[in-house]
Backbone as a printed PyTorch tensor [residue, N CA C, xyz], in Angstrom:
tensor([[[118.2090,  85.8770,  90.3530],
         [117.1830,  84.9820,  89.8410],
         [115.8390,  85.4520,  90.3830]],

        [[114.6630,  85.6380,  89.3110],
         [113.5930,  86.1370,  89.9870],
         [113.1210,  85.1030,  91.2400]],

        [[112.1600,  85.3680,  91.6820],
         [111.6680,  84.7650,  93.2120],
         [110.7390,  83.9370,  92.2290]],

        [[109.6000,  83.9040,  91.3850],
         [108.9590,  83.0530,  90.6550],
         [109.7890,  81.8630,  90.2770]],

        [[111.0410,  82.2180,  89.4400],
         [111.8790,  81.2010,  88.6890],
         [112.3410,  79.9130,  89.8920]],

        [[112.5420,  80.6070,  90.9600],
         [113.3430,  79.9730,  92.3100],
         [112.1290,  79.0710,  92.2660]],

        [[110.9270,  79.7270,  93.1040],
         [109.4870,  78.9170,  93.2330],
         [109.4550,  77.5570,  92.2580]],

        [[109.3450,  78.2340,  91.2810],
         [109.3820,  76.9130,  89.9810],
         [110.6430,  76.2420,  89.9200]],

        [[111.2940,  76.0140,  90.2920],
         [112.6460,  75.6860,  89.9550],
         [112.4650,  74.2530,  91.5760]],

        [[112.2850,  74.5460,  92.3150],
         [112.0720,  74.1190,  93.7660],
         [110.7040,  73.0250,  93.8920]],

        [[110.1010,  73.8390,  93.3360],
         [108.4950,  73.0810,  93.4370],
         [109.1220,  71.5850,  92.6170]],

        [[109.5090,  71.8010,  91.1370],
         [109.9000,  70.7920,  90.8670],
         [110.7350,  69.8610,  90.8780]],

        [[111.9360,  69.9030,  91.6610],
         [112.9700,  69.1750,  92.4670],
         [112.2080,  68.5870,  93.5440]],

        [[111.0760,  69.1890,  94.3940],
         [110.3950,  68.3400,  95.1440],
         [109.3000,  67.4070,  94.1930]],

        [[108.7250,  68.4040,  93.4070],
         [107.7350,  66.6080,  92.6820],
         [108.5700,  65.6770,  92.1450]],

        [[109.7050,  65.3960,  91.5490],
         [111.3110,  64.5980,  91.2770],
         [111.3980,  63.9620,  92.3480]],

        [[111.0000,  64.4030,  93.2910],
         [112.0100,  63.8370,  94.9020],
         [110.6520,  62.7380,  95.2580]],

        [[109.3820,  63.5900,  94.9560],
         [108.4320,  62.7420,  95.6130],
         [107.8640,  61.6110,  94.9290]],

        [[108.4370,  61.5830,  93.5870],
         [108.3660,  60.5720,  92.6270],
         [108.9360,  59.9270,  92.6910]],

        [[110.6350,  60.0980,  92.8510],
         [111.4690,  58.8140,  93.5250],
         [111.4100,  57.9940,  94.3010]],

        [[110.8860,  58.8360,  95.6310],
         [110.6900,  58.0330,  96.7190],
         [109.2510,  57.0700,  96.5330]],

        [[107.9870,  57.5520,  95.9650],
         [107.1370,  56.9530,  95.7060],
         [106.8770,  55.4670,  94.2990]],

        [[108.2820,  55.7670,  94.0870],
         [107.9500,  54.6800,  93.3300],
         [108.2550,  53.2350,  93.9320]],

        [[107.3630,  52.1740,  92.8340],
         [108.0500,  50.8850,  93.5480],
         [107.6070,  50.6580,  94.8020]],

        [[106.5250,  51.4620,  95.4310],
         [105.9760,  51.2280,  97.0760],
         [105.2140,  50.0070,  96.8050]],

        [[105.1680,  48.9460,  97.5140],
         [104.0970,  47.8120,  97.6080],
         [102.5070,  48.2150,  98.0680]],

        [[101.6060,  47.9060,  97.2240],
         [100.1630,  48.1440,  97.7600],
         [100.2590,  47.4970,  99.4860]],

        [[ 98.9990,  48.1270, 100.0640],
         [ 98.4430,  48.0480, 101.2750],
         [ 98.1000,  45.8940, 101.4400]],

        [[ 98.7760,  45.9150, 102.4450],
         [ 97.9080,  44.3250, 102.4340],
         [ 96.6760,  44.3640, 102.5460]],

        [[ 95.6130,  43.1880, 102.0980],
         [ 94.8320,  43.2230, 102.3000],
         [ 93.7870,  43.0780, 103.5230]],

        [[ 94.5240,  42.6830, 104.2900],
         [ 93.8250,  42.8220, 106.1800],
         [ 94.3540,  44.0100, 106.5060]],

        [[ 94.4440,  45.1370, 106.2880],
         [ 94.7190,  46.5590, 106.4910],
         [ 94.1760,  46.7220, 107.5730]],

        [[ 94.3850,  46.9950, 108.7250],
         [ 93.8380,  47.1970, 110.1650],
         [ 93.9140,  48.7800, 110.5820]],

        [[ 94.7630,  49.4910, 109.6930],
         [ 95.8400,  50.6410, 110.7140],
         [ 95.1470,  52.0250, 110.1280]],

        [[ 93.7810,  51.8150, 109.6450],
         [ 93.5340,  53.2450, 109.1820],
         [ 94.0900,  53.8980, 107.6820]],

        [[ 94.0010,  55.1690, 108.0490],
         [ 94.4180,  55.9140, 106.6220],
         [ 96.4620,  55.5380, 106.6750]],

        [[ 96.3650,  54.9120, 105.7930],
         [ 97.9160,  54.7930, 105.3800],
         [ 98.8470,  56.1680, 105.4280]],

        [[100.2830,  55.9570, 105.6890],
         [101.3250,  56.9920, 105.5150],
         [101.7200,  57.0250, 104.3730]],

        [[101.8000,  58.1590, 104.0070],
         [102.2010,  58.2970, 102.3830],
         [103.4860,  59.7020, 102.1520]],

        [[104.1130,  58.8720, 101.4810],
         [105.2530,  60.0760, 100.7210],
         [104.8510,  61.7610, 100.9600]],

        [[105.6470,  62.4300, 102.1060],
         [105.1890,  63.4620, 101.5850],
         [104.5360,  63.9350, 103.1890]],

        [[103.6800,  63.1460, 103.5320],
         [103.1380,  63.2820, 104.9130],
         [104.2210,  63.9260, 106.1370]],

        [[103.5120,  65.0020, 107.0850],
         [104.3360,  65.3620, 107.9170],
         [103.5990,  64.8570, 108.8470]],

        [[105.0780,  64.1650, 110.3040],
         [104.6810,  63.5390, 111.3470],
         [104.8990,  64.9000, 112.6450]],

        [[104.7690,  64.3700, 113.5000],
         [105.5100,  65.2250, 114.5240],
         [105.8500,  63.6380, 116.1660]],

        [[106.7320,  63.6620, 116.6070],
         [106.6680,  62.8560, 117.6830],
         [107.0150,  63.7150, 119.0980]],

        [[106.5650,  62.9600, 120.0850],
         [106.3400,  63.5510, 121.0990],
         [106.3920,  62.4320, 122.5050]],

        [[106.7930,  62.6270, 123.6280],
         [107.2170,  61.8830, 124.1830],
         [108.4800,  61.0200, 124.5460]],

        [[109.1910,  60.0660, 125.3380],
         [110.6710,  59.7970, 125.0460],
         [109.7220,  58.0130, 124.4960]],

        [[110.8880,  57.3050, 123.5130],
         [110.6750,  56.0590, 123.1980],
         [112.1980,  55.5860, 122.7880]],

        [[112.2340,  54.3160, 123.0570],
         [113.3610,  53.8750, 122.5770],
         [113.6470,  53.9510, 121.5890]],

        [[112.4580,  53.7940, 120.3660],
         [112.4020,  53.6140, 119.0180],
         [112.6130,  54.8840, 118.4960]],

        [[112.3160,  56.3680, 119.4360],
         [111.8170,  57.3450, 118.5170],
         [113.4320,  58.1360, 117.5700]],

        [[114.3180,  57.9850, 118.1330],
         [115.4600,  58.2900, 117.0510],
         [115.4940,  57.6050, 115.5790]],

        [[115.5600,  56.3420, 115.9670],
         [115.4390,  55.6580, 114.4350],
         [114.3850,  55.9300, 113.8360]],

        [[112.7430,  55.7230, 114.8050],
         [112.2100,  55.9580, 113.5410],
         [112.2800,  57.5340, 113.1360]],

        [[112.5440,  58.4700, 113.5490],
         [112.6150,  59.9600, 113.1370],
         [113.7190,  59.5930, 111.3910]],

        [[115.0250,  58.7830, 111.6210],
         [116.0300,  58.9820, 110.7610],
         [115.3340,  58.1370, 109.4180]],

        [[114.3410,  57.1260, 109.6980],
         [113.8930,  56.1350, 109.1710],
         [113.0070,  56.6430, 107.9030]],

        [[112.0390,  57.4900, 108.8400],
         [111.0600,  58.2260, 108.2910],
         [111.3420,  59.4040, 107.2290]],

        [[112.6040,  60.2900, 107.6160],
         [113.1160,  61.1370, 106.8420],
         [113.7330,  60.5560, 105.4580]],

        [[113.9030,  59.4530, 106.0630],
         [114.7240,  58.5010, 104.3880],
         [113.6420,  58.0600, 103.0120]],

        [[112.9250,  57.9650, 103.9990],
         [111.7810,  57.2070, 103.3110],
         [110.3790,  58.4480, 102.7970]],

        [[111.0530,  59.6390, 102.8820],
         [109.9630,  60.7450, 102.2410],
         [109.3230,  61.3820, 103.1320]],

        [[109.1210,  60.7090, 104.7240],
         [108.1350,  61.3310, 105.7710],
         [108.8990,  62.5360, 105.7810]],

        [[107.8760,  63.7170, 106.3530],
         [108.5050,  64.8390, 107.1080],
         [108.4100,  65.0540, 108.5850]],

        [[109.4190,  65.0060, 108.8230],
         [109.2070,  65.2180, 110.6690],
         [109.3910,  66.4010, 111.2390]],

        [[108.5050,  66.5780, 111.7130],
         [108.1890,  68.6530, 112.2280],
         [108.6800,  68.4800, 114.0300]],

        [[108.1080,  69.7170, 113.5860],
         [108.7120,  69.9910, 115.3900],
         [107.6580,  70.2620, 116.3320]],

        [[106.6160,  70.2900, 115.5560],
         [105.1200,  70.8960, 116.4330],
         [104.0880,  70.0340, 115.5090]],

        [[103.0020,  70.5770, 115.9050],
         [101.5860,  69.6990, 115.0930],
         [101.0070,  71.1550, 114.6270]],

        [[100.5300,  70.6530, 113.6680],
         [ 99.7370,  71.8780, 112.4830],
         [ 98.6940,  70.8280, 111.9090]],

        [[ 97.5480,  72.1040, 111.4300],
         [ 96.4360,  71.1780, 110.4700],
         [ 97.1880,  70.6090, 109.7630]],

        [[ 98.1220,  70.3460, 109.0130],
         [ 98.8060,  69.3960, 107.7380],
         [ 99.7720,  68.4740, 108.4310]],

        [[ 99.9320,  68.0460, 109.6240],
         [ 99.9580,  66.8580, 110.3750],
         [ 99.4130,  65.9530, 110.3410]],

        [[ 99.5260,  65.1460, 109.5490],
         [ 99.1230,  63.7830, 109.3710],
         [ 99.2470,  62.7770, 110.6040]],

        [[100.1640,  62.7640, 111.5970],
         [ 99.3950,  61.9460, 112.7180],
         [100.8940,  62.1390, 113.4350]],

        [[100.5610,  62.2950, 115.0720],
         [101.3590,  62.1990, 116.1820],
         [101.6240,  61.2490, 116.6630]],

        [[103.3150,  60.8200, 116.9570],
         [103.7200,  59.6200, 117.3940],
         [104.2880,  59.8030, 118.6490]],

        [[103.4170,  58.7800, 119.3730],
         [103.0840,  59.5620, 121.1370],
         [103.2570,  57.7270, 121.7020]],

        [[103.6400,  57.7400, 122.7580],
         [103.6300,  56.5160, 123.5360],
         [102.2380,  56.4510, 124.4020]],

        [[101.6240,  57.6510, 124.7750],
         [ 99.7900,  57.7370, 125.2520],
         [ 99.8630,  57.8500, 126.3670]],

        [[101.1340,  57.8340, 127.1590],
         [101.2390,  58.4210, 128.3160],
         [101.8510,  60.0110, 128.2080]],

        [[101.8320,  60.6160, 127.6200],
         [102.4780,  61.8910, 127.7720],
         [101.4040,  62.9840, 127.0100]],

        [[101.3300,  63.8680, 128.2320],
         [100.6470,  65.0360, 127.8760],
         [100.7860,  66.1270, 127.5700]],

        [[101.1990,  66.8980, 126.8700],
         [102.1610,  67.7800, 126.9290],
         [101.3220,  69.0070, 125.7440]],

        [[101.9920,  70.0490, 125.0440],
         [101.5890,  70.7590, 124.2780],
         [101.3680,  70.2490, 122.8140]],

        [[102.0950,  69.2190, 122.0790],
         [102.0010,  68.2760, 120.7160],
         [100.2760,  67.4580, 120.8020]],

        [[100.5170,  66.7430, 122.1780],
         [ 99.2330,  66.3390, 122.5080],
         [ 98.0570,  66.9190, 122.4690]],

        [[ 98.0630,  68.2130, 122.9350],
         [ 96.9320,  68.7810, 123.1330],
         [ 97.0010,  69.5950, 122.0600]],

        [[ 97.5920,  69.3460, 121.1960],
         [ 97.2010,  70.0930, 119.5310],
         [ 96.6470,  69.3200, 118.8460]],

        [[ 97.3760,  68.1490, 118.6070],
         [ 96.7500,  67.3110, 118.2720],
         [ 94.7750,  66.7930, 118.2910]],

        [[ 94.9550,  67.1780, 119.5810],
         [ 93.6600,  66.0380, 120.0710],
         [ 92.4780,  67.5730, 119.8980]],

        [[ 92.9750,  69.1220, 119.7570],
         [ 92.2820,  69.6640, 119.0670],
         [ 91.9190,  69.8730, 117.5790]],

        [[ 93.2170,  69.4650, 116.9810],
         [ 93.1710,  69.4840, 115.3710],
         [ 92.6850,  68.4310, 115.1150]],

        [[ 92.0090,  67.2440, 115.7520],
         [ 91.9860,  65.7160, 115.3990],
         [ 92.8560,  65.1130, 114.3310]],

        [[ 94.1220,  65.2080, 114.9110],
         [ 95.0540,  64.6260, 114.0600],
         [ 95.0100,  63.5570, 114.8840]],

        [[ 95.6600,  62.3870, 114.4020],
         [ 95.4200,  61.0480, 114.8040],
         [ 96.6440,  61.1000, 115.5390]],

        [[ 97.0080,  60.1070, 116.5790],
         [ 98.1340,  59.7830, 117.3700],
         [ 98.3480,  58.3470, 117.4930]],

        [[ 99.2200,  57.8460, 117.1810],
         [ 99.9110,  56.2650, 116.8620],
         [100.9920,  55.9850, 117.8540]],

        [[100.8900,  54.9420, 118.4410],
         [102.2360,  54.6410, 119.5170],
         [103.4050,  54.4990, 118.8080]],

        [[104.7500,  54.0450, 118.8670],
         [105.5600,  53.9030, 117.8620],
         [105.5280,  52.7150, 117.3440]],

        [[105.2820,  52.0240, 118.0140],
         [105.2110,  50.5430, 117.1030],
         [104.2200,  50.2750, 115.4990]],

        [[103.0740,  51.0260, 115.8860],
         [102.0360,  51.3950, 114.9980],
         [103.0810,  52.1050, 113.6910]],

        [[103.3050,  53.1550, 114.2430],
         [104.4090,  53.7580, 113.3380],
         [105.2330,  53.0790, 112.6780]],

        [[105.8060,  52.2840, 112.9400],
         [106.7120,  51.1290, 112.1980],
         [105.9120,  50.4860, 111.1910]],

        [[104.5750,  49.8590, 111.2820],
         [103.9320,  49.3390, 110.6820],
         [103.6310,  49.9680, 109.5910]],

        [[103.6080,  51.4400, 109.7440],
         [102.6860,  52.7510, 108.9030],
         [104.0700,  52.6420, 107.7280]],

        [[105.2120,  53.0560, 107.9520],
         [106.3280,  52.8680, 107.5400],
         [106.5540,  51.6320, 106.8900]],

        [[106.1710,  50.8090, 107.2600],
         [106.4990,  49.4520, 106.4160],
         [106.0000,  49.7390, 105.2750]],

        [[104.6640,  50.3750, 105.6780],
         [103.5210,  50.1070, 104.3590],
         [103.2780,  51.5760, 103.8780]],

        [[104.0530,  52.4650, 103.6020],
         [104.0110,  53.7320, 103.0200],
         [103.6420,  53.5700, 101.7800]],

        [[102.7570,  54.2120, 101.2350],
         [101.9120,  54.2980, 100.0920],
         [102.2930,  55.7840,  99.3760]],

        [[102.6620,  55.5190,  98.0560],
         [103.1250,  56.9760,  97.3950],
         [102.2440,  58.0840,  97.5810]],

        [[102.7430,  59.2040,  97.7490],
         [102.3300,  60.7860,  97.7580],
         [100.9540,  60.5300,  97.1920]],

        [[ 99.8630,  61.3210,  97.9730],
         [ 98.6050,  61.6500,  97.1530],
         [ 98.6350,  62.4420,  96.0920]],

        [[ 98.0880,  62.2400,  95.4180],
         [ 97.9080,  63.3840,  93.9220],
         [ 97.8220,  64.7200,  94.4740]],

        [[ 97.9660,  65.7000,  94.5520],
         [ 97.5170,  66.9440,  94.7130],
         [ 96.7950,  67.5640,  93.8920]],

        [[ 95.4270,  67.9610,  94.7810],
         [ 94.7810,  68.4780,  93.7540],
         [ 95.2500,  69.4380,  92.9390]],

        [[ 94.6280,  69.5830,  91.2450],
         [ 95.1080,  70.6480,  91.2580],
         [ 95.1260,  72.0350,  90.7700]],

        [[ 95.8760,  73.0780,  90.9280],
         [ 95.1780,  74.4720,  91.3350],
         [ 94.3710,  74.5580,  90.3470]],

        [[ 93.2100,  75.7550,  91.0430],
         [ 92.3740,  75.9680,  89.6930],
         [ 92.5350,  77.1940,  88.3780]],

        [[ 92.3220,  76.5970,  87.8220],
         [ 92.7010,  77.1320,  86.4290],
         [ 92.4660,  78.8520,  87.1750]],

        [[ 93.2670,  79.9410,  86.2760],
         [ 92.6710,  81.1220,  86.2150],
         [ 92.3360,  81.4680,  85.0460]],

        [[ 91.5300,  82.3910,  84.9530],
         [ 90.7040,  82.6960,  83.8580],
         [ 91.8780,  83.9450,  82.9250]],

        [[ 92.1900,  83.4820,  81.8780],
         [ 93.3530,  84.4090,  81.2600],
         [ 92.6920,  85.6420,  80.8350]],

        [[ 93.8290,  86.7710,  81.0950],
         [ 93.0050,  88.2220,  80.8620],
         [ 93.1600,  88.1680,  79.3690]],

        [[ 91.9400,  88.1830,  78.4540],
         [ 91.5960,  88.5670,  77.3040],
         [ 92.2310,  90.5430,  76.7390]],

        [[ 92.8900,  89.8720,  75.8630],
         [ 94.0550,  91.5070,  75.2890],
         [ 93.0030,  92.1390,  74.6320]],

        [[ 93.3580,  93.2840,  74.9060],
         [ 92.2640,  94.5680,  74.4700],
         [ 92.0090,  94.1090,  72.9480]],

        [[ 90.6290,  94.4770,  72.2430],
         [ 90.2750,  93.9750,  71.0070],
         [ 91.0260,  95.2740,  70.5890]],

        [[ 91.4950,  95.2940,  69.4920],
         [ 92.4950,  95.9290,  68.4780],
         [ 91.4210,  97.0940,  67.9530]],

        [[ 91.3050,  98.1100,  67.5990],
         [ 90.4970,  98.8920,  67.0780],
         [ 89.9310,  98.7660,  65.2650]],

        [[ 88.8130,  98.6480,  64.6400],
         [ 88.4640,  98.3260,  64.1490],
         [ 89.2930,  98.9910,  62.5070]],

        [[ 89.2290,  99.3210,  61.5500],
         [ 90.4170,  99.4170,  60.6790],
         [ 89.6780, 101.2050,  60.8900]],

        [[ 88.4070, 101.2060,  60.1880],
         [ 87.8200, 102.7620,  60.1150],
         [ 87.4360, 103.1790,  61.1260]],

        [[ 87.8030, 102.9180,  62.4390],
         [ 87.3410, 103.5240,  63.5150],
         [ 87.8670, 104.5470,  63.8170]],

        [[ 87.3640, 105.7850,  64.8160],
         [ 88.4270, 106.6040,  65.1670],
         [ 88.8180, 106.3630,  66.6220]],

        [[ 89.5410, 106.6690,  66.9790],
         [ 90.4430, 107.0070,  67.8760],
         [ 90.2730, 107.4080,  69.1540]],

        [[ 89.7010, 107.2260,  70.2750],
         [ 89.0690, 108.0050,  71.1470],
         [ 90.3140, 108.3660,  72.1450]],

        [[ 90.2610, 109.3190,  72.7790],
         [ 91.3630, 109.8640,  73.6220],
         [ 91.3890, 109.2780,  75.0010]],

        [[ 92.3210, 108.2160,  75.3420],
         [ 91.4990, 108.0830,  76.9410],
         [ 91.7740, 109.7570,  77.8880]],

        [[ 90.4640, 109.5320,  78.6500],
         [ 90.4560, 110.4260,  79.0640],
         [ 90.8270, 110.2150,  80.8690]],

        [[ 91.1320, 111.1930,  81.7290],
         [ 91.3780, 110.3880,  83.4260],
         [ 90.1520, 110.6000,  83.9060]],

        [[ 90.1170, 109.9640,  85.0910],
         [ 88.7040, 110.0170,  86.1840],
         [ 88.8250, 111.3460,  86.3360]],

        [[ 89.7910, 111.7670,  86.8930],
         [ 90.1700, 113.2290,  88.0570],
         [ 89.3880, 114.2890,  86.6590]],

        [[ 89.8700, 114.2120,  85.1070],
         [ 90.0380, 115.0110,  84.4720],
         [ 87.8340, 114.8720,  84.3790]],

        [[ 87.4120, 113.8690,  84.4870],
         [ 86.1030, 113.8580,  84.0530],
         [ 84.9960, 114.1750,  84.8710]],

        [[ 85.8770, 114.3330,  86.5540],
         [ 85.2650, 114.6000,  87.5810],
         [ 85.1730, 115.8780,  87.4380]],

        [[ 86.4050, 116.5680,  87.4220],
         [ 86.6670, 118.2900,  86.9930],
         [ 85.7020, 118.7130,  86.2810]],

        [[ 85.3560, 118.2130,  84.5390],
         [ 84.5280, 118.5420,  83.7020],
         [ 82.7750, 118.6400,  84.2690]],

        [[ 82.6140, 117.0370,  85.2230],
         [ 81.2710, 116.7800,  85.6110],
         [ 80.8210, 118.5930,  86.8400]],

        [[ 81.8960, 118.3660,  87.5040],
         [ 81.8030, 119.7670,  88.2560],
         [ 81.5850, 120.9040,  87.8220]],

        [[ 82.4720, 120.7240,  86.7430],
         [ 82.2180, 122.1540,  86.1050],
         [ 80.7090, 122.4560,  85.6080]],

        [[ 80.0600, 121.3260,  85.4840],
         [ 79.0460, 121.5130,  84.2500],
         [ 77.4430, 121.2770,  85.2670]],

        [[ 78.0110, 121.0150,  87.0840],
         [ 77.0760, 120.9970,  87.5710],
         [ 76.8970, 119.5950,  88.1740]],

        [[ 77.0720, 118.5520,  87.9160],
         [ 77.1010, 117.2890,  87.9250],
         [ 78.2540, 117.3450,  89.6140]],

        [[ 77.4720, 116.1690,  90.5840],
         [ 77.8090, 115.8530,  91.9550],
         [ 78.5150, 114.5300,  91.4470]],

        [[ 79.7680, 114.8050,  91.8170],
         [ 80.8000, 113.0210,  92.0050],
         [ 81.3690, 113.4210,  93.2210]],

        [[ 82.0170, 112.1370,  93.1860],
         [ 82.9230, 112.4900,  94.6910],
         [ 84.0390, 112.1870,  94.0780]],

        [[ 85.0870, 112.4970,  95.3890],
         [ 86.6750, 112.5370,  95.1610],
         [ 87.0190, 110.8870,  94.2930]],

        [[ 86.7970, 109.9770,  95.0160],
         [ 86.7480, 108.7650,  94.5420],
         [ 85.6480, 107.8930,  94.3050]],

        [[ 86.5410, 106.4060,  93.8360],
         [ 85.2510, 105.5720,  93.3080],
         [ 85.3570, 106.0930,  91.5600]],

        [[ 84.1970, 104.7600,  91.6740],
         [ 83.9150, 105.2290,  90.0910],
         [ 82.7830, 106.5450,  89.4340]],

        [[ 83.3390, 106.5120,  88.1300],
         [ 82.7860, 107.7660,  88.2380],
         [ 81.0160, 107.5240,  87.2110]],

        [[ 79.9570, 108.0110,  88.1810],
         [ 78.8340, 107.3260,  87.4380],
         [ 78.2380, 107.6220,  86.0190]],

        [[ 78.1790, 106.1730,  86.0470],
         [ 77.3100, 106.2310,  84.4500],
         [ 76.6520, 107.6960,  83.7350]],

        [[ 76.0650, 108.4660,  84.2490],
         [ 75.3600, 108.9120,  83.8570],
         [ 76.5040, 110.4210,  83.3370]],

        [[ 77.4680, 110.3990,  84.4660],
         [ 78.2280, 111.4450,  83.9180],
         [ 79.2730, 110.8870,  82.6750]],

        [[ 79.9710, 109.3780,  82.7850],
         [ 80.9160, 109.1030,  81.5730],
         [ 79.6990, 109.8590,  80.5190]],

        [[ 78.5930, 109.3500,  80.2890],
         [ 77.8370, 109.2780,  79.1960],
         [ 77.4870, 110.9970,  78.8050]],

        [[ 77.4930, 111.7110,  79.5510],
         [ 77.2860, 113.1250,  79.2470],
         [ 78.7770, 113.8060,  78.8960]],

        [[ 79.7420, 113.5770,  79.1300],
         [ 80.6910, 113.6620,  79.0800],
         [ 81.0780, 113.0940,  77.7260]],

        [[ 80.9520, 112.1310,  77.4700],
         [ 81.3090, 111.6530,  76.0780],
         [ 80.3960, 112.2350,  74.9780]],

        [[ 79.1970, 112.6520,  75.4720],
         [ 78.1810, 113.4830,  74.3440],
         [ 78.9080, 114.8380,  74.2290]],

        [[ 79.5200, 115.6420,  75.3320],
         [ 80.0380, 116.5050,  75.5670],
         [ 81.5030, 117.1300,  74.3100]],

        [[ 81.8600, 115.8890,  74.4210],
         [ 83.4000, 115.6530,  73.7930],
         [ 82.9980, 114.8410,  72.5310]],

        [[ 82.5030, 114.4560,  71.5010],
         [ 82.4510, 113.3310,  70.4770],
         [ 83.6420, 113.7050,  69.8410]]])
């Protein structure tokens, strides 16, 4: 199976997955206290020992979170008890990813809000197919660089090994050859 087909094939079993889980989420209450909401899709990382932190790890995985093993820019927020300092911490508090005790976390979880839209990619500009040659036109021979560099040499004309080959020689060259 090509590696593209796989890509595509994958990408969309996860937007399926992130649609399932996102549906049917209850809006944010309206006394919202807790910041930017957790949403479908979001990776956590936890750090520290807590009573809570097994369940919520199994909790979170059910419910769409991703739970990593380290903190990265695409860490959406560290679940830390605020006594522990360690290497998660101090990624964190350089990436300014946010850090939540676990209880907070529970709350975030209650109120998980579906996957953000992803932006999305930007268009590429499609390569336009060679225009077709005109019905009475003739025919021109392509010719190679190497072969036009040879000719420019021969005839006196300075190019170098590479690069393009300049204007001034295609154009003498094609007067050369009509």
């Amino acid at each position: 199976m090509p590696a593209t087909a796989l890509t595509a094939l994958l990408d969309a079993a996860e937007t399926a997955r992130t649609a399932r889980l996102s549906a049917g989420l209850k809006p944010l209450p309206a006394q919202w206290a807790h910041g930017e909401p957790l949403r479908v899709g979001d990776k956590v990382a936890f750090t520290g020992d807590s009573e809570l932190r097994d369940e919520l790890e199994q909790r979170a995985e059910r419910l769409g979170v991703r739970v990593m093993g380290n903190v990265s820019r695409r860490t959406a927020l560290l679940v830390t008890c605020g006594d522990f300092t360690g290497t998660k911490a101090k990624s964190a508090a350089s990436l300014g990813t946010r850090c939540v005790p676990p209880e907070d976390f529970a709350v975030l979880l209650e109120h998980l809000q579906p996957a953000a839209r992803p932006t999305p990619a930007p268009q590429r500009t499609p390569k336009l197919a060679p225009t077709p040659p005109a019905v009475n036109a003739v025919a021109v021979p392509t010719v190679s660089p190497a072969e036009m560099r040879a000719w420019a040499r021969t005839n006196g004309y300075e190019v170098s090994d590479r690069g393009r080959v300049p204007a001034d020689v295609v154009a003498a060259y094609k007067e050369a050859h009509p």
